[in-house]
Steps between C-alpha positions, in 0.01 A plus 500: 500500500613875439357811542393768231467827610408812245679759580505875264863401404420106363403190649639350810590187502637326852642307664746419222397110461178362575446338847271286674291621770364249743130488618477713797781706414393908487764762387553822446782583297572894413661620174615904498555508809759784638775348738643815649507677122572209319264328311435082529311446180344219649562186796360177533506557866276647749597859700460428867565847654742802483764566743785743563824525687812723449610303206163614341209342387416114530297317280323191672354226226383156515502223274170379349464073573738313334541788151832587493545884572623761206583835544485771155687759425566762239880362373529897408445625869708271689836563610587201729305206642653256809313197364556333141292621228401388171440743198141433348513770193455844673526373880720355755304213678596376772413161598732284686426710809381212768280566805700621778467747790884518516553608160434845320440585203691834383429737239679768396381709216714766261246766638683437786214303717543226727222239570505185735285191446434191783343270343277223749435194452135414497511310871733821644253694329219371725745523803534925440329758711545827400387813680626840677697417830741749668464761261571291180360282264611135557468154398546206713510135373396255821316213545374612790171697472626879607383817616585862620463691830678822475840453379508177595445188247293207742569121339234221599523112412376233662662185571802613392813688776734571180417880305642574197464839334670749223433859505538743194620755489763350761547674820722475799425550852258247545382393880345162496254397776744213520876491373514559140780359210555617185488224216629541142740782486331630824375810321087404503466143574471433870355190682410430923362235703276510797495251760261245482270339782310123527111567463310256679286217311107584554265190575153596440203264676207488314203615737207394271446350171293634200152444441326541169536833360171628343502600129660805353287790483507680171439777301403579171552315163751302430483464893750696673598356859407706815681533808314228804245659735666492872276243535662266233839485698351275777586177263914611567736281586726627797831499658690669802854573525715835722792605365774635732582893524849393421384448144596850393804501654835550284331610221261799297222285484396097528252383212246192629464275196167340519454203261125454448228393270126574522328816415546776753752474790507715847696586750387636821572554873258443718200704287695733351602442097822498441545463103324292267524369142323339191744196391597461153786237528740733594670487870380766747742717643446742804738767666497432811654846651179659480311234743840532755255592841287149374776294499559235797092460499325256336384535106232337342534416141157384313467390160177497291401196315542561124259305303617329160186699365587810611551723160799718599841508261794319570816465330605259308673212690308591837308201562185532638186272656291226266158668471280335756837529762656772687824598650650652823837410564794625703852364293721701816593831616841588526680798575743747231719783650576819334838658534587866446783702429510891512741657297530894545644694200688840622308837375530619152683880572310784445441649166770832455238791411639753219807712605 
């Protein structure tokens, strides 16, 4: 596949041989677009964001899938390029420029412009999060999920004591929560490790088991399900369990991980509701920080019989009930911690006002 775009000077044609893209691939791929004053005819590669440090501007791209990326220029405009380049009659293209975060790509035109290009890889791609922190717009790549308070970047996984993180444009001075080292050449890679902690293993008893649930009110035509009456939940399945206080300690957060089938699954104490959801096949998952002055009591968990005639969606693969049987099982609760690492970025000076 290529591209054909009419512009008032010819036709367009790019990238500069046909490629295959793959079902549930999505793209977008500029042509005339102004690097810094120099003009990329075109790239079979995706711009990501814009950043800046004192070397100048920084292009961020990504790779598209599995198409090998190609980057256009006007032969006539181009002074110098870092990376090899093939001549395709009146451009330069470049196209033996691999994925990297670690490589640049430099061009220098005779108008005397410089332009940098990172280009991502499509899974680094999905790993950037770009936004304004201490002063200045930056990208970090992590695998952790991330967010900002201030000046100060806040890293959260769960399950997992080892951080890793790069930072662009690269700054020193950082003060980790915990002990920081630099990775790479040490100029924007870092990585840290919390300590861990044992979480204990959580034994539910089953207080009662389910009775038949009554049909599935609905609504409209084709029949759309409707949530139970409070009267319907009476036919729940139930079991007790306490967790500990000590369950949030050493960590930002503890997830419960509640394995269930059925239709609608509670969680009280005592009366009072805790949380509640609809089950689809997918594992519940419940922050526990939030419920810290109910912890050490005793929960309730209930789970509503869902009937193999009930006519709700499910994915495919998620198995559910013959018609004429229902379900409300418990497959185990266990318990996920979530680590955290602060990360606080010194100040971006102050703008000079006009002398």
């Amino acid at each position: 596949m290529q591209f054909e775009v009419a512009l008032p000077g010819g036709t367009l044609r790019f990238p500069s041989r046909p490629v295959d893209i793959a079902d549930h691939d999505y793209l977008m791929w500029p042509f005339g677009f102004d690097l810094n004053g120099i003009r990329l005819s075109w790239a079979s590669a995706q711009p990501v964001t814009r950043l800046q440090d004192v070397q100048g501007p920084l292009y961020v791209f990504k790779a598209t899938g599995g198409i090998a990326p190609e980057f256009a220029f006007e032969a006539a405009d181009i002074e110098r390029l870092s990376a090899p380049a093939r001549r395709d009659g009146d451009r330069l293209i470049v196209d033996a420029f691999k994925p990297s975060a670690r490589r640049l790509l430099t061009v220098r035109a005779k108008n005397g412009r410089t332009a940098r290009i990172m280009l991502l890889s499509d899974a680094d791609a999905k790993r950037a999060w770009v936004g304004d922190i201490a002063g200045t717009r930056r990208m970090v790549l992590t695998d952790a999920a991330l967010f900002t308070s201030g000046d100060t970047l806040v890293l959260r996984q769960r399950d997992k004591t080892a951080f890793r993180f790069a930072i662009w444009p690269a700054v020193t001075g950082l003060k980790g929560s915990v002990p920081l080292r630099g990775i790479g050449d040490g100029s924007s890679a870092y990585e840290a490790r919390t300590p861990s902690g044992a979480l204990p293993v959580i034994r539910p008893v089953k207080a009662r088991d389910a009775e038949d649930a009554p049909p599935v009110r609905t609504v409209g035509s084709p029949p759309v399900a409707l949530a139970p009456v409070p009267e319907a939940y009476g036919a729940s399945a139930a079991w007790t369990f306490t967790l500990p206080p000590a369950v949030l300690d050493g960590g930002a957060d503890t997830w419960l991980k509640i394995d269930n089938r059925g239709d609608v699954a509670r969680l009280f104490h005592d009366d009072d509701l805790l949380d509640d959801a609809f089950w689809d096949g997918r594992r519940w998952n419940i922050a526990l920080k939030r419920f810290a002055a109910d912890l050490g009591k005793p929960w309730t968990l209930t789970i509503m019989p869902l009937r193999g005639d009930a006519p709700i969606y499910l994915a495919e693969g998620v198995k559910r009930p013959p018609p004429g049987e229902q379900v409300a099982a418990l497959d185990g609760i266990t318990l996920e911690r979530e680590y955290e690492v602060r990360v606080a970025l010194p100040a971006a000076p102050s703008p000079r006002g006009p002398r």
